[in-house]
N, CA, C and O atoms as CSV, one atom per row, in Angstrom:
chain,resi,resn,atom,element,x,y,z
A,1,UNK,N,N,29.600,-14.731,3.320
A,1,UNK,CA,C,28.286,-14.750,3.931
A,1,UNK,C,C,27.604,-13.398,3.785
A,1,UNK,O,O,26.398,-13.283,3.564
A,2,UNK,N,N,28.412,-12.431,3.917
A,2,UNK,CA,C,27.714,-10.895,3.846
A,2,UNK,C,C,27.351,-10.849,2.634
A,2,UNK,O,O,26.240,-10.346,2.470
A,3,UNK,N,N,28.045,-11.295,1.448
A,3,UNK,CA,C,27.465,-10.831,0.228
A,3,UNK,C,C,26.309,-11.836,-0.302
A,3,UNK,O,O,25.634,-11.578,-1.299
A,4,UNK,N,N,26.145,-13.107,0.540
A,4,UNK,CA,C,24.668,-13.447,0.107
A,4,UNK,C,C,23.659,-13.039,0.711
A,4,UNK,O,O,22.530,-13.217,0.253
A,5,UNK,N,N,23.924,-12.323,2.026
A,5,UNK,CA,C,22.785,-11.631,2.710
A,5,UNK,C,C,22.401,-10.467,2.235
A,5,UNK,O,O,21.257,-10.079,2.472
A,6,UNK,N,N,23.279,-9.699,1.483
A,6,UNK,CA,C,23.134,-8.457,0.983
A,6,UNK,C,C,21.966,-8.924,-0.680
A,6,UNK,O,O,20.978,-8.374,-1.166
A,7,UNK,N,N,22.757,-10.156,-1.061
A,7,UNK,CA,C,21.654,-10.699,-2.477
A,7,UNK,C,C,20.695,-11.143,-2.029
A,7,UNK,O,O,19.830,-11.201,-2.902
A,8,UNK,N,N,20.172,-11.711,-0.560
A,8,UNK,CA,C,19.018,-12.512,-0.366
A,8,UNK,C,C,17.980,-11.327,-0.203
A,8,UNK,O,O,16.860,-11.204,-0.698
A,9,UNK,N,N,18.986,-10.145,0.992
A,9,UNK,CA,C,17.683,-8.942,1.303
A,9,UNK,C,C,17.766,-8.041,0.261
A,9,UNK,O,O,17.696,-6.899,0.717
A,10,UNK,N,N,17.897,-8.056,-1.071
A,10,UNK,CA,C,17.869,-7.255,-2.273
A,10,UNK,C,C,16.168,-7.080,-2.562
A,10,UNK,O,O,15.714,-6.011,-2.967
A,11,UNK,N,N,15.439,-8.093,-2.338
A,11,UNK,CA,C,13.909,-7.949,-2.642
A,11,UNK,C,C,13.388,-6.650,-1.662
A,11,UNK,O,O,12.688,-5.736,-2.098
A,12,UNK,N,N,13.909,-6.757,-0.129
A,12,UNK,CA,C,13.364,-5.787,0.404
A,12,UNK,C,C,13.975,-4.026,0.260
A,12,UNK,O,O,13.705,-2.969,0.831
A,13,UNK,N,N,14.705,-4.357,-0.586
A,13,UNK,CA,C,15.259,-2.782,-1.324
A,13,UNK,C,C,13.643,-2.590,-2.681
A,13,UNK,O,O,13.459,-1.408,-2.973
A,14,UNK,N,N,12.886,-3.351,-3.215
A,14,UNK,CA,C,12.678,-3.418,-4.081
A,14,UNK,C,C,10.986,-2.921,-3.578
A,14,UNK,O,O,10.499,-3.061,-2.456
A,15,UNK,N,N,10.073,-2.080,-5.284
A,15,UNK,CA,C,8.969,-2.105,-4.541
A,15,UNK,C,C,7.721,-3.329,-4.219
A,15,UNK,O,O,7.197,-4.155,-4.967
A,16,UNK,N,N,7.528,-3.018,-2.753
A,16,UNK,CA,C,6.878,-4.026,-1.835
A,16,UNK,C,C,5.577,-4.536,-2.414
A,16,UNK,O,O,5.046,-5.639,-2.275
A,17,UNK,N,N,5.073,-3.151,-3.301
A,17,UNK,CA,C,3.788,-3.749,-3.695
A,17,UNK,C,C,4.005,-4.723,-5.234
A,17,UNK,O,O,3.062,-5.294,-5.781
A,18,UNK,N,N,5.030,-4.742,-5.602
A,18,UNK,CA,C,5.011,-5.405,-7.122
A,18,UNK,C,C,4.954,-7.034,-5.866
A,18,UNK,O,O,3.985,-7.783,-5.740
A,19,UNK,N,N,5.986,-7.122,-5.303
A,19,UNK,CA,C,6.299,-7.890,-4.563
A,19,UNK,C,C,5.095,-8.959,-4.070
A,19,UNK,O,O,4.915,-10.154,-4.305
A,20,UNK,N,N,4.304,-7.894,-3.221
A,20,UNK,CA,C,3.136,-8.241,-2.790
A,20,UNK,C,C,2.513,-9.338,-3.717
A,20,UNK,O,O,2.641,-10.538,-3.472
A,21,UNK,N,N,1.779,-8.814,-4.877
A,21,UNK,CA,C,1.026,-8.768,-5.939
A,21,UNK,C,C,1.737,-10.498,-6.585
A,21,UNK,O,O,0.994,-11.395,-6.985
A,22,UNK,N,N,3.323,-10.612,-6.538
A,22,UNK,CA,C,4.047,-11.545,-7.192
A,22,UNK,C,C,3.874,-12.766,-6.029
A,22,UNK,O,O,3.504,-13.898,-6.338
A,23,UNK,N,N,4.196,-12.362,-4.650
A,23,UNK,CA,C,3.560,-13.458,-4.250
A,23,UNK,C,C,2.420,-13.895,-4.215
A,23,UNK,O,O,2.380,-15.074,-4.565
A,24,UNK,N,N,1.042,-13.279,-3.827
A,24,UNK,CA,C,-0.327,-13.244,-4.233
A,24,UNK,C,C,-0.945,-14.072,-5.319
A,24,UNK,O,O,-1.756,-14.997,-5.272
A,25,UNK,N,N,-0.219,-13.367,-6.492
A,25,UNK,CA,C,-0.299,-14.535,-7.791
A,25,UNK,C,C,0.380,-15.625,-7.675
A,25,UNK,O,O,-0.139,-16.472,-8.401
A,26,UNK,N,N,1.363,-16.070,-7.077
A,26,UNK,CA,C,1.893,-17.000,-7.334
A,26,UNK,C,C,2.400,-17.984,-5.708
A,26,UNK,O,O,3.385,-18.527,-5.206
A,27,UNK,N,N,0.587,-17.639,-5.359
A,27,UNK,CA,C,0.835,-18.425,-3.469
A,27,UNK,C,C,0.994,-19.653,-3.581
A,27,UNK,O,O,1.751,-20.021,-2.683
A,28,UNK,N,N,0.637,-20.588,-4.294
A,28,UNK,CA,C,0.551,-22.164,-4.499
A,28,UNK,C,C,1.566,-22.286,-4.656
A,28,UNK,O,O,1.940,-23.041,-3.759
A,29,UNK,N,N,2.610,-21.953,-5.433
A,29,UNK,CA,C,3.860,-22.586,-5.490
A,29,UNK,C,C,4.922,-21.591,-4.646
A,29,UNK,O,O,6.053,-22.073,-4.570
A,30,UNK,N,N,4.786,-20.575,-4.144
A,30,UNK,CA,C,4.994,-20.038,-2.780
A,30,UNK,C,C,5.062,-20.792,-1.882
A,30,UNK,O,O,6.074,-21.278,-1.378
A,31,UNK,N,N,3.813,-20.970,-1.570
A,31,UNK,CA,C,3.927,-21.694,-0.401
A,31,UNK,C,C,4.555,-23.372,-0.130
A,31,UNK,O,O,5.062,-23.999,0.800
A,32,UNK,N,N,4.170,-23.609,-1.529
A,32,UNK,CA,C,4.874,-25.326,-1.598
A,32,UNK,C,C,6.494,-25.394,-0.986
A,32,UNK,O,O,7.152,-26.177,-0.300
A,33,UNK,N,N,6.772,-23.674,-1.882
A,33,UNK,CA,C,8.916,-23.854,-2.102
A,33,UNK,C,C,8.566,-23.782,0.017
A,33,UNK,O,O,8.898,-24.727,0.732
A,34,UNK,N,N,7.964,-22.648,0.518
A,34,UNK,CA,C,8.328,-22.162,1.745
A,34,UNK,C,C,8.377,-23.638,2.416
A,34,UNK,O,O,9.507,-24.103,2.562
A,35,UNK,N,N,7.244,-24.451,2.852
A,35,UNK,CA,C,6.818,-25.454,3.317
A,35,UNK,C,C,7.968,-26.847,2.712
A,35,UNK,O,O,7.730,-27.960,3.180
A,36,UNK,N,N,9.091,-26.722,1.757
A,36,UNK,CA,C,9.935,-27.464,1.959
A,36,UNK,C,C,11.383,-26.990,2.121
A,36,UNK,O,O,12.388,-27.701,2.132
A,37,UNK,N,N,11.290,-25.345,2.276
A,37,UNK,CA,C,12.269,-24.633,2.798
A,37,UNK,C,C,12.299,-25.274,4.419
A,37,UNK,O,O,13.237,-25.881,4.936
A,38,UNK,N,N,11.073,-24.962,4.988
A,38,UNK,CA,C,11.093,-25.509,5.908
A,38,UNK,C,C,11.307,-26.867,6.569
A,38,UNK,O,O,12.060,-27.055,7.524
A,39,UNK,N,N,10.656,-27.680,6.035
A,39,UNK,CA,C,10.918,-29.085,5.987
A,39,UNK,C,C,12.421,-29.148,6.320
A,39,UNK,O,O,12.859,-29.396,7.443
A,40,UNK,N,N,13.303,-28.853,5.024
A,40,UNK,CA,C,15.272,-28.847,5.082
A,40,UNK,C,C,15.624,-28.109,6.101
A,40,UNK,O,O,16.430,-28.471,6.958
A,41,UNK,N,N,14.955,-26.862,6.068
A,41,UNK,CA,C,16.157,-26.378,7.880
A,41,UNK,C,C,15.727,-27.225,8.959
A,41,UNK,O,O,16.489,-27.322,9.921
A,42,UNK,N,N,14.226,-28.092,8.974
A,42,UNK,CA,C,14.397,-28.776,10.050
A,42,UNK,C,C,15.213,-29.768,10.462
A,42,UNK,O,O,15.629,-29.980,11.601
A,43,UNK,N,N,15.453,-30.468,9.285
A,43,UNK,CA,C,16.389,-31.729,9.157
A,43,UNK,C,C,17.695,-30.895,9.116
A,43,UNK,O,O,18.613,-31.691,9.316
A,44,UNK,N,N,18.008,-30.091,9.007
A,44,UNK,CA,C,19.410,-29.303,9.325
A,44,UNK,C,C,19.768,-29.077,10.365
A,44,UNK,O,O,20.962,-29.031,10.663
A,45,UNK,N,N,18.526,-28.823,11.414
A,45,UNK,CA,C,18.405,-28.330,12.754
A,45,UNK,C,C,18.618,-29.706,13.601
A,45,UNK,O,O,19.281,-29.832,14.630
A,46,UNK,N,N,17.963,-30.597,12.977
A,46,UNK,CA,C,18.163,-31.809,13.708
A,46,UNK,C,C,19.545,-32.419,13.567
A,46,UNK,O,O,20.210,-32.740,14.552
A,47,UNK,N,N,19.971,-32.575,12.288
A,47,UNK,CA,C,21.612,-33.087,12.119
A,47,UNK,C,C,22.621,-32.319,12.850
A,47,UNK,O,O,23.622,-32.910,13.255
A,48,UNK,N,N,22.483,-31.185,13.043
A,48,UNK,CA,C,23.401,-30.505,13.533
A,48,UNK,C,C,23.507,-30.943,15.415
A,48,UNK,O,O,24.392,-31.583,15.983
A,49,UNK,N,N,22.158,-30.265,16.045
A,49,UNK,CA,C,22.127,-30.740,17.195
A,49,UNK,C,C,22.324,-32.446,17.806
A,49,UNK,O,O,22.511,-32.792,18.973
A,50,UNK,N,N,22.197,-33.381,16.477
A,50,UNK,CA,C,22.746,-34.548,17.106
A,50,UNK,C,C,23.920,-35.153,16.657
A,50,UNK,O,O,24.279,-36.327,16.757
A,51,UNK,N,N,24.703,-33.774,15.930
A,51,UNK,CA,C,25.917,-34.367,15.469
A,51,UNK,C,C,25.778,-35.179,14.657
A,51,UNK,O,O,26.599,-36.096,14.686
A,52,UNK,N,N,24.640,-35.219,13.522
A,52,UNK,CA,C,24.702,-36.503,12.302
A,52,UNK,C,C,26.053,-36.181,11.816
A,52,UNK,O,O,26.300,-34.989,11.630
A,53,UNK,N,N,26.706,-36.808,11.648
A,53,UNK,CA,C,27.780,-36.718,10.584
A,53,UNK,C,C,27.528,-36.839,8.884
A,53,UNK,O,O,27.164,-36.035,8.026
A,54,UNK,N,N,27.655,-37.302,8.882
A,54,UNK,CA,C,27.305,-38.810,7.572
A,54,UNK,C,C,25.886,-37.735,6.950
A,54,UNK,O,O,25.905,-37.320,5.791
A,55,UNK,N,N,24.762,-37.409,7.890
A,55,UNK,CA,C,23.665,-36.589,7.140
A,55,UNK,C,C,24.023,-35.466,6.782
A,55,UNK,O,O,23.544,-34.854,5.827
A,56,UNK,N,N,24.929,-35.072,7.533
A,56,UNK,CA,C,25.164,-33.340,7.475
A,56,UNK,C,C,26.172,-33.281,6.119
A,56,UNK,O,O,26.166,-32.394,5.265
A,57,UNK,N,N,27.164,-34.652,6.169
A,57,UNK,CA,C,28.013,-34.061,4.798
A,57,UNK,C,C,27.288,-34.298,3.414
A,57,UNK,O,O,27.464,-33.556,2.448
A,58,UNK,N,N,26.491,-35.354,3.409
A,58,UNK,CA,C,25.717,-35.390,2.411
A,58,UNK,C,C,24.903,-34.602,2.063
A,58,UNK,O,O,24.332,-34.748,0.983
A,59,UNK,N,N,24.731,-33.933,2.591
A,59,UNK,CA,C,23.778,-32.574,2.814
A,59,UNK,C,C,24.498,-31.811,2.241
A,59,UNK,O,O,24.479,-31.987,1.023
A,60,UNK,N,N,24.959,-31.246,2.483
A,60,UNK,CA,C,27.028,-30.401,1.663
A,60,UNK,C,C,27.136,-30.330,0.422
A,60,UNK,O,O,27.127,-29.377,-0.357
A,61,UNK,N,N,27.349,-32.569,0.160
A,61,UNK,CA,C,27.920,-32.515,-0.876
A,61,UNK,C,C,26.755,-32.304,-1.996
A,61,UNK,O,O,27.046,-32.058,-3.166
A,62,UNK,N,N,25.779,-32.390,-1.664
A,62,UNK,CA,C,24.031,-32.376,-2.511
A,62,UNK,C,C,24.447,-31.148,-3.051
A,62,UNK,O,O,24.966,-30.925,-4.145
A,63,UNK,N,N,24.036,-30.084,-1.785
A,63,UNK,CA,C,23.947,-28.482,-2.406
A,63,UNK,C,C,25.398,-28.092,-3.463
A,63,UNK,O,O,25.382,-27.375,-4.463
A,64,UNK,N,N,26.495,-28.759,-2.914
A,64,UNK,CA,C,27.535,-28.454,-4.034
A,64,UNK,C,C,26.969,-28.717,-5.203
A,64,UNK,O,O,26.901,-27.782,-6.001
A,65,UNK,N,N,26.481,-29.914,-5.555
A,65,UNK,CA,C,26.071,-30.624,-7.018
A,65,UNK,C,C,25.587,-29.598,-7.721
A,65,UNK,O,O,25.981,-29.116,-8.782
A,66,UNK,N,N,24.301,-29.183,-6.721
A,66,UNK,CA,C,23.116,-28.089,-7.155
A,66,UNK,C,C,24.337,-27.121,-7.971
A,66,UNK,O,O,24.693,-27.088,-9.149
A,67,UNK,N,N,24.919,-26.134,-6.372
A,67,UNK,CA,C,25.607,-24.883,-7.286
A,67,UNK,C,C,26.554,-25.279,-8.726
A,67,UNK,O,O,26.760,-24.495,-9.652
A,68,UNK,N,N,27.000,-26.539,-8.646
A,68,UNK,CA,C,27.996,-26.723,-9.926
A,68,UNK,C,C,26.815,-26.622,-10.931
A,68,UNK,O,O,27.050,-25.735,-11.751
A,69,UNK,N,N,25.544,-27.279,-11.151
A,69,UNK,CA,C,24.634,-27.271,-12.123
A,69,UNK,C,C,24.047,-25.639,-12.464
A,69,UNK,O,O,23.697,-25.181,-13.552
A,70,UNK,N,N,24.072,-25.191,-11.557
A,70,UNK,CA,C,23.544,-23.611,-11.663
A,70,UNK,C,C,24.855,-22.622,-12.781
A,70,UNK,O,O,24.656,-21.984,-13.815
A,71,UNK,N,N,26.154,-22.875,-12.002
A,71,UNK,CA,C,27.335,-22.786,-12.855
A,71,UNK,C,C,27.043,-23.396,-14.100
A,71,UNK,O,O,26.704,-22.540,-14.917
A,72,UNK,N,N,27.043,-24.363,-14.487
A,72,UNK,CA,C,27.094,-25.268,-15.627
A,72,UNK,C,C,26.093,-24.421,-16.618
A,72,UNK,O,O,26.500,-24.282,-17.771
A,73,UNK,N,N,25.273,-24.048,-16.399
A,73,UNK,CA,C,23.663,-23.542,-16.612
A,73,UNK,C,C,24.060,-22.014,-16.957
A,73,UNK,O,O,23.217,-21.421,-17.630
A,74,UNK,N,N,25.242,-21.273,-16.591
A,74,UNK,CA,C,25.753,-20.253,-16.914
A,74,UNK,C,C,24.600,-18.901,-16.359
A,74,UNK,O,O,24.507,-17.775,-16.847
A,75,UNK,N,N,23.581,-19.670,-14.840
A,75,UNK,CA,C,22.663,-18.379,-14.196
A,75,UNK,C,C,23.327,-18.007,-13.203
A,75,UNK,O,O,22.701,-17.680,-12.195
A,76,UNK,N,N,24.863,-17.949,-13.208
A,76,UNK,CA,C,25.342,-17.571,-12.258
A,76,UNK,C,C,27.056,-16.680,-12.462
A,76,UNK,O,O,27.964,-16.394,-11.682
A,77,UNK,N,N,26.826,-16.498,-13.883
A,77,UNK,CA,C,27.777,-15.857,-14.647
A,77,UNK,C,C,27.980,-14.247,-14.388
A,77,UNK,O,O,28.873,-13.855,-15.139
A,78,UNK,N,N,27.562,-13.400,-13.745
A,78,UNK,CA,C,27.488,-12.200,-13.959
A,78,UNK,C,C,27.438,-11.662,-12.129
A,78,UNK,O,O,26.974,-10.546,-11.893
A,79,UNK,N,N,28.034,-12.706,-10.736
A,79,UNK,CA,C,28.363,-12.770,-10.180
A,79,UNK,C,C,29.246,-13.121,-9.795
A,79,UNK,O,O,29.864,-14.012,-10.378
A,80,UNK,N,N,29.751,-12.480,-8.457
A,80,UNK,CA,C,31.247,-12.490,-7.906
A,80,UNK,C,C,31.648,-13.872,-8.042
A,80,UNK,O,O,30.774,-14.696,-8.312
A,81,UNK,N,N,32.842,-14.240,-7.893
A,81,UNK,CA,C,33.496,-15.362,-8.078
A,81,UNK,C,C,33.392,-16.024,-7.300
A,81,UNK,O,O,34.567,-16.336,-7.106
A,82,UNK,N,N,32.543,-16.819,-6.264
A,82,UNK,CA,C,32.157,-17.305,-5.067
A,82,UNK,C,C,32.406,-18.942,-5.499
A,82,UNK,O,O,31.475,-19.501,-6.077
A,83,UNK,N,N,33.682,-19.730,-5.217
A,83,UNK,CA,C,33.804,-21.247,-5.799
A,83,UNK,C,C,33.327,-21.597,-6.511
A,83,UNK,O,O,32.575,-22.550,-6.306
A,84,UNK,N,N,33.495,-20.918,-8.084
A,84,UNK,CA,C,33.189,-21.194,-8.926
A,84,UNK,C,C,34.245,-22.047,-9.562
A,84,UNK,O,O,33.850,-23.109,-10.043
A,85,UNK,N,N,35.433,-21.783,-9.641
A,85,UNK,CA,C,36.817,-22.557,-10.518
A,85,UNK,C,C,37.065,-23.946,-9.632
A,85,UNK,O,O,37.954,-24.733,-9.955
């Protein structure tokens, strides 16, 4: 967990104004990803607090799929060994 928090807050090591400027240009699909970022932690928030079972593992086994395809895709080659084998 520490070492994806350390890769997630890597942007705010970085300079703020390129940053700025990258979201700025690119608010429409910014805001689309944020607005279904959000959407999923809600339904996360909800499975959890009512004990979905059944939603929550499917939920799991989804994002596994994802990371095996990201693996597969070889954009994840030049990072730590995090269940990759």
């Amino acid at each position: 967990m520490l070492g994806g928090l350390r890769d997630f807050s890597r942007i705010a090591a970085s300079n703020e104004i390129m940053w700025r400027d990258i979201f700025f240009d690119n608010k429409n699909n910014i805001t689309k990803a944020i607005d279904l970022f959000i959407k999923n932690l809600k339904s996360f928030k909800k499975d959890i607090n009512s004990k979905n079972n059944k939603s929550i593992l499917k939920k799991l086994l989804q994002t596994k799929e994802v990371r095996s395809k990201i693996i597969k895709l070889k954009q994840d080659v030049n990072k730590p060994n995090f269940g990759r084998d």
